[in-house]
C-alpha positions as CSV (number, residue, x, y, z in Angstrom):
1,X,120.4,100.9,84.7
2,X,117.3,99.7,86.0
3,X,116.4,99.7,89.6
4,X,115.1,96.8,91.2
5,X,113.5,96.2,94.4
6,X,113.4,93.1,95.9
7,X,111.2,91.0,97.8
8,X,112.0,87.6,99.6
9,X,109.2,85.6,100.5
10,X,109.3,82.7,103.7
11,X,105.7,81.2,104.8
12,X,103.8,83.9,103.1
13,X,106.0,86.7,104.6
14,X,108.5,89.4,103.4
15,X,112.0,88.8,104.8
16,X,115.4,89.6,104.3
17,X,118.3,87.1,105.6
18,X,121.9,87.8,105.9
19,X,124.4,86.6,103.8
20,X,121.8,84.1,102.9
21,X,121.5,82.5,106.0
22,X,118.2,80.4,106.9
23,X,119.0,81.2,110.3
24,X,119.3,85.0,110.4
25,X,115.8,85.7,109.1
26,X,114.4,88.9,109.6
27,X,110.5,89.4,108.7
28,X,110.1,92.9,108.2
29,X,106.3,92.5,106.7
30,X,103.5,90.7,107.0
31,X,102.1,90.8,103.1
32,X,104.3,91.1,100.4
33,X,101.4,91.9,98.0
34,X,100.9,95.2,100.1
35,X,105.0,95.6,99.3
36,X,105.0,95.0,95.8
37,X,102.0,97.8,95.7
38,X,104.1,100.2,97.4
39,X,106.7,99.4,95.0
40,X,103.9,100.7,92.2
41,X,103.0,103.5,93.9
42,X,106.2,105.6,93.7
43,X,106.7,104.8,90.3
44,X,109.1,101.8,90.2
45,X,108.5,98.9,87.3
46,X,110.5,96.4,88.2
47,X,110.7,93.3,91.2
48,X,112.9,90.7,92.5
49,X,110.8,88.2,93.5
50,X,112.4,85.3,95.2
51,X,110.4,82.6,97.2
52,X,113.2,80.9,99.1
53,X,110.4,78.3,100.6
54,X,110.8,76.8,97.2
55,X,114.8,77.5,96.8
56,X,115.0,74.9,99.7
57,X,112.8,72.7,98.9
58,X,113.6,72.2,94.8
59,X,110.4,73.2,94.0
60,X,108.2,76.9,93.5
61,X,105.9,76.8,96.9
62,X,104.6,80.4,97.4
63,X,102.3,79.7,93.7
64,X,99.5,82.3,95.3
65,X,101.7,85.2,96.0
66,X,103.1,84.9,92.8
67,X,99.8,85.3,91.3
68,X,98.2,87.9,93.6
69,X,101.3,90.0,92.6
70,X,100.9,89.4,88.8
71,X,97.3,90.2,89.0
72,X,97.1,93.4,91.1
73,X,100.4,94.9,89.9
74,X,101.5,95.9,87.0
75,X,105.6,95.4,87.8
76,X,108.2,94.0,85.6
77,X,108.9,90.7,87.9
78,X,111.8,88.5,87.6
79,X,111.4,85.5,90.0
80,X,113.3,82.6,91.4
81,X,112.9,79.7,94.0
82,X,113.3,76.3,93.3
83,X,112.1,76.4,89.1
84,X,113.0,73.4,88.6
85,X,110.3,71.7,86.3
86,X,108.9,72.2,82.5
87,X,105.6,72.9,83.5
88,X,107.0,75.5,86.9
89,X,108.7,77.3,84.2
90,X,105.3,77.2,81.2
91,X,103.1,78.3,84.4
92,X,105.1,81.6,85.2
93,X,105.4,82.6,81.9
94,X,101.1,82.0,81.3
95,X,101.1,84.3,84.3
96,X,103.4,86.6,83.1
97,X,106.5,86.9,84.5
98,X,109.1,88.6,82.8
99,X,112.0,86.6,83.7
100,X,113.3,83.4,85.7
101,X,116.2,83.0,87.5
102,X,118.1,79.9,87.7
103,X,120.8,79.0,89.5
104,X,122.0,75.7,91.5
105,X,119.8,73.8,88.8
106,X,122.1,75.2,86.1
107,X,125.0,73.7,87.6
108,X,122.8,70.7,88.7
109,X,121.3,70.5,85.4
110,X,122.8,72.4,82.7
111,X,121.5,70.0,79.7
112,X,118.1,71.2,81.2
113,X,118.7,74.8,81.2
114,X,120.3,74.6,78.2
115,X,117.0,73.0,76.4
116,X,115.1,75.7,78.4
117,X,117.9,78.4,76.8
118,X,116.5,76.6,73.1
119,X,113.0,75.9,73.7
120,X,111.4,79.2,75.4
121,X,114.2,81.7,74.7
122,X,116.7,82.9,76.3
123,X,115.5,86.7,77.3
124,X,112.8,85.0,79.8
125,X,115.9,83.5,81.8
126,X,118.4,85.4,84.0
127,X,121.2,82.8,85.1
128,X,121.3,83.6,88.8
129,X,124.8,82.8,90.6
130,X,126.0,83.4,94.5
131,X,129.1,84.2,94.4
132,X,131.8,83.9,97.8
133,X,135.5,84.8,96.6
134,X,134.3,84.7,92.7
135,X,133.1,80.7,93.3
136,X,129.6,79.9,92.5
137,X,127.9,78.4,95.8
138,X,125.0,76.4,96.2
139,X,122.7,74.3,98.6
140,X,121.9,77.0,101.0
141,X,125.6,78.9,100.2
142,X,126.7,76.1,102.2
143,X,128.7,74.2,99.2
144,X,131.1,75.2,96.4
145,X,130.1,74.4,93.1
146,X,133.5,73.8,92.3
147,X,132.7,76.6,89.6
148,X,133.8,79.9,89.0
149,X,131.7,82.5,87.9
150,X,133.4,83.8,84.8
151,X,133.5,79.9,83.6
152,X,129.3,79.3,84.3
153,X,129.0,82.4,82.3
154,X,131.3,81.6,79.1
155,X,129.3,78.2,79.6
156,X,126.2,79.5,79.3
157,X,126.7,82.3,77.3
158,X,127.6,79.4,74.3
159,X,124.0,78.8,74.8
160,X,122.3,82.1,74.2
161,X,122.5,83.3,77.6
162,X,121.9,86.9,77.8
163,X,121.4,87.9,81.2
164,X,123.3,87.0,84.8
165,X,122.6,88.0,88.6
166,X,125.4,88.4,90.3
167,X,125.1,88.0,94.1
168,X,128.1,88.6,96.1
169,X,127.5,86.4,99.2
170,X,130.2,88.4,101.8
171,X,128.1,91.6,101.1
172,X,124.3,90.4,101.1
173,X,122.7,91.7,104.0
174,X,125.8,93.7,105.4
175,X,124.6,97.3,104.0
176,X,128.5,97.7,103.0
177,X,128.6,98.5,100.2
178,X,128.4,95.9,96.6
179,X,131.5,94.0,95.0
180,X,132.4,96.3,92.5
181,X,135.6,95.2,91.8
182,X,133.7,92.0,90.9
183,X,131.4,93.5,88.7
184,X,134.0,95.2,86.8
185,X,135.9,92.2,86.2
186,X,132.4,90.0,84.6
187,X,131.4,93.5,82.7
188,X,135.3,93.3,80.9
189,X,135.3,89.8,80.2
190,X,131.9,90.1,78.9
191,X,130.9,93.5,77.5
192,X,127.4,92.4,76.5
193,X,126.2,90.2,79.1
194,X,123.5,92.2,81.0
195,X,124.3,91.6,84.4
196,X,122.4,92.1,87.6
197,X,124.2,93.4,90.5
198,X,123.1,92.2,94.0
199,X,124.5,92.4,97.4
200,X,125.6,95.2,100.1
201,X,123.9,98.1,98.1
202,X,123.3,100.3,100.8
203,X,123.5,103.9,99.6
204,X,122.4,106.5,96.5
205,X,126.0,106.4,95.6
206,X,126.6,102.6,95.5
207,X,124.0,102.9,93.1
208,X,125.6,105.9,90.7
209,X,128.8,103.7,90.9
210,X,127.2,100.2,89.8
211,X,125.8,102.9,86.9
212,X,129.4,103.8,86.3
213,X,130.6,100.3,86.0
214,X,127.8,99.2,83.4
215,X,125.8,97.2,84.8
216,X,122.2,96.4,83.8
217,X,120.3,96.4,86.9
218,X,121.1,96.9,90.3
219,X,118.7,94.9,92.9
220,X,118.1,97.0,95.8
221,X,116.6,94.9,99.2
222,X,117.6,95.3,103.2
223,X,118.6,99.0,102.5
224,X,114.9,99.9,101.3
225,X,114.0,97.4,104.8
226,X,116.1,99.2,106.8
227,X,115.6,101.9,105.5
228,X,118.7,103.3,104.3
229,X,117.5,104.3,100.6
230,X,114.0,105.7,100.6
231,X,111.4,104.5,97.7
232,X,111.0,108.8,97.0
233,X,114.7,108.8,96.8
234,X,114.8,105.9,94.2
235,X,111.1,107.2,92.4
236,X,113.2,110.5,91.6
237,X,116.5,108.4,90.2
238,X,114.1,106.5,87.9
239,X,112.7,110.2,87.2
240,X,116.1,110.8,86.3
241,X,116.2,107.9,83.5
242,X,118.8,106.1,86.0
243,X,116.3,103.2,86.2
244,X,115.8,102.8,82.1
């Protein structure tokens, strides 16, 4: 299971919000390059990078951070926030990013994703869905998609889809404790799908049980804020192979 730090970005700055909310926003630093170094110097290989400037406005907007972070780090990034156009999506992968998440634009969109599924591969897309009572929400949370999550999945996994984030909105930002009764029931229905577990992870042992269940990454953010889980504590379960 890999381990997966995250780091939100709003006007430049590393935040966290609760349960997604645009109006609980805490900013816990002032440079998320300096994070994402951090990240690198206790060992860790992986980040969440989400620019929720551009997941409002439909568009990526934090471009330079993006790049400062691909060209001083060495991290295996995932990112999401707003991808929404052909050359957004050519751009991150020039710079390198590992993978992008997509979500309302999916359900928006799904022709497009499913061209960008064909034309650039599907291992350099994660299908990113918020989840509130197993429906997929988007627009801020705010609106159902009149989906459910198991049904976007089986859509896209038609497609070539290979990997999902999972983000269970009740828990995100509560330090509660994940979903896993959730991610049990998306590992069962589909046993290959490498899924991403996000939302409420608050202690070492949230972590050993999402590792239990099967799941491919966990994504760790407010409890390494807050700190809750330390980055020596999650250095030594990489150590450990817990994060391979």
């Amino acid at each position: 299971m890999k381990l997966i730090p995250a780091i939100d970005i709003i006007d430049g700055k590393c935040v966290r919000l609760t349960q997604g909310d645009f109006g609980q926003v805490k900013i816990y630093r002032e440079n998320p390059i300096d994070v994402a170094l951090e990240f690198q110097e206790a060992d860790l290989e992986y980040l969440h990078l989400v620019d929720l400037d551009g997941a409002k406005k439909g568009n990526v907007v934090n471009w330079s951070i993006v790049e400062e972070i691909q060209g001083k780090t060495a991290l295996t990034v995932d990112f999401g926030g707003g991808v929404s156009e052909n050359e957004e999506v050519e751009y991150l992968l020039e710079l390198g990013i590992n993978q992008i998440n997509i979500g309302s634009l999916a359900i928006k969109e799904p022709e497009k994703f499913t061209n960008w599924l064909s034309k650039y591969g599907p291992e350099n897309f994660i299908l990113s869905a918020d989840v509130r009572n197993e429906n997929v929400m988007i627009n801020g949370w705010l609106e159902s998609a009149n989906y459910r999550v198991l049904d976007l999945a089986d859509q896209f996994i038609k497609e070539g889809l290979t990997y999902l984030t999972c983000t269970d909105i009740g828990s995100d930002g509560m330090l509660k404790g994940p979903n896993f009764e959730l991610y049990k029931k998306i590992k069962e229905r589909f046993p290959n799908l490498k899924i991403n577990a996000s939302g409420g992870i608050s202690t070492l042992h949230d972590l050993e049980t999402l590792k239990e269940i099967g799941v491919h990454g966990a994504i760790i953010g407010k409890a390494i804020y807050e700190g809750r889980i330390s980055l020596k504590q999650l250095k030594k379960m990489a150590g450990q192979k817990l994060g391979l």
